[in-house]
N, C-alpha and C positions, 0 to 999 in steps of 0.2 A: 766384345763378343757376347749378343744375349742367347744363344742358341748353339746347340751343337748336333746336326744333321749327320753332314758326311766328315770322315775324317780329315778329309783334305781343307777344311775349312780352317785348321790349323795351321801353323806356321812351325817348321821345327823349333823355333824358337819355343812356342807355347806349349810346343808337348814336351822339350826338353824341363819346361820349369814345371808342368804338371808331373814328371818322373819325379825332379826335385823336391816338389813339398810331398808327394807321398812317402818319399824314403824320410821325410822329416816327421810326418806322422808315425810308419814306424817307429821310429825311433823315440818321439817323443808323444804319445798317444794320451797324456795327461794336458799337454798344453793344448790340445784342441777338443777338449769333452763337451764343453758347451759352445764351441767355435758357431752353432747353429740354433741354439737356444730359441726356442717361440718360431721357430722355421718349418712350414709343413712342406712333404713331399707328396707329389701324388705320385702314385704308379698308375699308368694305365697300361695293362695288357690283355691284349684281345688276342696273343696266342699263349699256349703253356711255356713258365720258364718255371724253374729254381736258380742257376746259379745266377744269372742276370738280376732278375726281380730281387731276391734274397739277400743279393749282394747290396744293390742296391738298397733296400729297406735297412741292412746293418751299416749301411755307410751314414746313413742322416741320422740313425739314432746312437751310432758310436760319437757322433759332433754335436750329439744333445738335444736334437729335434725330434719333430714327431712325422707319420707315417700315415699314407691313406691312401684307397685307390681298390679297384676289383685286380683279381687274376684270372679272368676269364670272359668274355665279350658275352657271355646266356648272362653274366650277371650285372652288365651294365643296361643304362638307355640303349643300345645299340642295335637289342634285343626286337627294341621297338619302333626301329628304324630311325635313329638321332646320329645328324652326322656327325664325322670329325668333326670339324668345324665348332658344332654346337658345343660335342663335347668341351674340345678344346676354352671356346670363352666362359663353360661355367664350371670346369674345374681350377678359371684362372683365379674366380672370386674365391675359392676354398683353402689355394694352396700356393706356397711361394716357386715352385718351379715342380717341372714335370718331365716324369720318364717314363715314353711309350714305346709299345712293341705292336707292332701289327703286321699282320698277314702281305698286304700289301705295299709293292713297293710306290713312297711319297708321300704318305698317310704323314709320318711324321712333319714331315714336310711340310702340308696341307695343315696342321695343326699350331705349327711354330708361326703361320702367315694371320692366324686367328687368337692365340696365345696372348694374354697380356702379361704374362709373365714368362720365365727361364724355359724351351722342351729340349729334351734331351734326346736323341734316337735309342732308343734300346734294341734295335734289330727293325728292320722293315723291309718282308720277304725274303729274298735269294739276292739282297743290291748293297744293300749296307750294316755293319755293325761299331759304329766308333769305338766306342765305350770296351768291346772287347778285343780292337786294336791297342787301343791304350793299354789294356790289362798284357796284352802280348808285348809290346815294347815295354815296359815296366819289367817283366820278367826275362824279356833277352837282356837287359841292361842286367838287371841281378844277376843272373847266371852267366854274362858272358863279359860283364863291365866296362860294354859298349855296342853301339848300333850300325857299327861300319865294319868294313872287313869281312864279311860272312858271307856262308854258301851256304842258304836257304832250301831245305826239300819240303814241299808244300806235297801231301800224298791225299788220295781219295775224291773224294767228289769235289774236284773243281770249277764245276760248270753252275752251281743252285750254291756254294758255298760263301757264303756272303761274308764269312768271316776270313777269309782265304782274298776275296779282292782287295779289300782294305786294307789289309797287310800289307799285299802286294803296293799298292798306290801308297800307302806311308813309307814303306822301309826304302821304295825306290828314290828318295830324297835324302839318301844318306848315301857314302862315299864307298864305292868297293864291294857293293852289294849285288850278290847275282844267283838266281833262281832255277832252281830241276823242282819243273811241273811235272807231277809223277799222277795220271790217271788212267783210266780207261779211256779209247775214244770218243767215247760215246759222253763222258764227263769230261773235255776235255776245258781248257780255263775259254771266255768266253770271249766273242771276239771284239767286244766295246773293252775288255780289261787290256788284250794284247796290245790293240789298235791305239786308246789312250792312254798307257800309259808303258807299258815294255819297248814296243817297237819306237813310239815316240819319245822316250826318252832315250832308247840306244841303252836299256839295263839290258845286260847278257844275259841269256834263260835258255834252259833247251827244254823238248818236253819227250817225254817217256814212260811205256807204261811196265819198264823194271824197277820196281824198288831196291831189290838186290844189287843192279847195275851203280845204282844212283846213292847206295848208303855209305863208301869208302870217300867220297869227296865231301860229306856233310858237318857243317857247324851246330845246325839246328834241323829237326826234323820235326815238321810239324804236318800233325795226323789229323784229317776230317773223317766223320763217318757221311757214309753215303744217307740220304736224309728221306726217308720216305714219305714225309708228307710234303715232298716238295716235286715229286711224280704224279704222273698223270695216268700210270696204270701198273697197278701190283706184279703184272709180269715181270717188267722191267726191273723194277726196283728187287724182285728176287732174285733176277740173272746175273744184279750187277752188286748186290749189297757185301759182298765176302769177297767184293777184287781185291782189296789186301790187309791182310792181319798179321800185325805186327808181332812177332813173338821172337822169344830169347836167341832161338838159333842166328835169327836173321840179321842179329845184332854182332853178331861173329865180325865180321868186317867193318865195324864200324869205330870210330875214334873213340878211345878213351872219356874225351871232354864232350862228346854230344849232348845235346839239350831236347828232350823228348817234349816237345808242346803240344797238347790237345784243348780246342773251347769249350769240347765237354757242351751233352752227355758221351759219353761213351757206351755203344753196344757190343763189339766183340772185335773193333778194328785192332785194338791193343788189347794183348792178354792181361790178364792182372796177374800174371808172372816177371812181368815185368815194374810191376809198380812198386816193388823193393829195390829196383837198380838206380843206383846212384841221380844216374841220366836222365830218368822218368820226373819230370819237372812238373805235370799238369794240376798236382793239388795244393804245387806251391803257389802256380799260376793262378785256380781259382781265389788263392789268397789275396794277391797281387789285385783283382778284381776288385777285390772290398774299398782296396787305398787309396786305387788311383779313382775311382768312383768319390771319396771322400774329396779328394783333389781336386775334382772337376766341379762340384756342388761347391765349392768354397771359391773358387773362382769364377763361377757363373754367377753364382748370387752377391760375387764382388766382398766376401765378406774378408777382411785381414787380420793376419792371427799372430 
């Protein structure tokens, strides 16, 4: 596998052993210091990240390598009208594998067909997020010390939520897994997600836009905020940005063992009264992001440790 696009391009097999060697990195974070030695990373992102880019940049340089790349599209060629493409073949000469983020969806895509080396998706529009799927299976597996069996509530903007499909298409490959789509209708999940991959696989899912109704049957609740630069006009996105916040009350009915997952940013969908409670899992998650990130740069680049 020289590239990693969409998540599905995985095998459980492969994500099972990329879970494996990051719980071996935790655990053992001295046998892989130089695991990357004389290995450069590029980043290219042509939208704003922290925990993605960040994470990324401490994953190459906790396995010994080095770092390079813009965080913002005014400061690359692109400025100047240079395509993917271009970019793509002459960050190949600079750098041994590459993780990009871009506005639109396929760009990644387009880049990994011009790449002479590793690209990674780092996000691309409202369609895909591997890399933060991976960081979410990593972290259900931690907190729940398994990927089957579970009743998934996926809440908030599921329609532009590119990290909310992916999930859905990975975890659907696992045994006894079934889903409360919890939005507005107007963000409801989309209908290339339902069409390929719920209805045709026969995963069970209802959808509803009560959170309350929906948080007594839940293993995992995982929170999107509604995304505003993924709208097409300020009205809407102010009609619809505060459809649900999660706060302590609401958690009244909800299972002791819940796992609160968010990809983060967070703007007000989860209180931070909540971010003391046991169940609020999301910055152990962003952790989880750093490892399996290290996981994946050491099996793209084929390196063995």
């Amino acid at each position: 596998m020289k590239h990693l696009i969409d998540i599905m391009e995985l095998t459980t097999e492969e994500i099972n052993e990329l879970i494996a060697t990051a719980e071996d990195i935790m655990a053992n974070p001295d046998k892989y210091c130089e695991a990357c030695k004389r290995k450069k990373l590029a980043t290219l992102f042509y939208e704003p990240s922290t925990r993605t880019r960040l994470s990324f940049e401490a994953a190459m340089l906790e396995l010994g390598g080095s770092v390079l790349g813009f965080s913002e599209a005014s400061s690359s060629s692109v400025s100047k009208g240079e395509s993917v493409a271009d970019t793509a073949r002459t960050v190949s000469c600079y750098a041994d594998i590459i993780a990009m983020r871009h506005p639109k969806e396929g760009a990644p895509l387009v880049a990994s067909k011009f790449a002479t080396v590793p690209v990674i998706n780092a996000g691309d529009g409202g369609h895909n997020h591997p890399t933060q799927t991976l960081t979410d299976l990593l972290t259900i597996k931690r907190e729940k010390g398994r990927l089957s069996r579970l009743t998934i509530g996926c809440c908030g903007d599921l329609k532009f939520g590119r990290t909310v499909h992916s999930l859905i298409f990975a975890m659907s490959r696992y045994p006894e897994v079934d889903f409360i789509l919890i939005s507005p209708e107007e963000l409801r999940i989309p209908e290339h997600v339902r069409g390929e991959c719920l209805d045709k696989t026969g995963i069970p899912y209802q959808e509803t836009t009560s959170l309350e109704d929906a948080m007594p049957k839940l293993d995992i609740l995982y929170m999107t905020r509604v995304q505003r630069e993924r709208f097409f006009n300020e009205q809407d996105y102010i009609r619809l940005k505060d459809s649900y916040i999660l706060t302590p009350d609401k958690l009244g009915n909800a299972r002791k063992d819940l796992s609160i997952l968010h990809p983060l940013p967070r703007v007000n969908e989860i209180s931070t009264a909540i971010d003391t409670d046991p169940r609020a899992c999301y910055f152990r998650q962003a952790l989880c992001g750093k490892y399996i990130r290290m996981a994946l740069i050491l099996k793209l680049l084929e390196v063995r440790v």
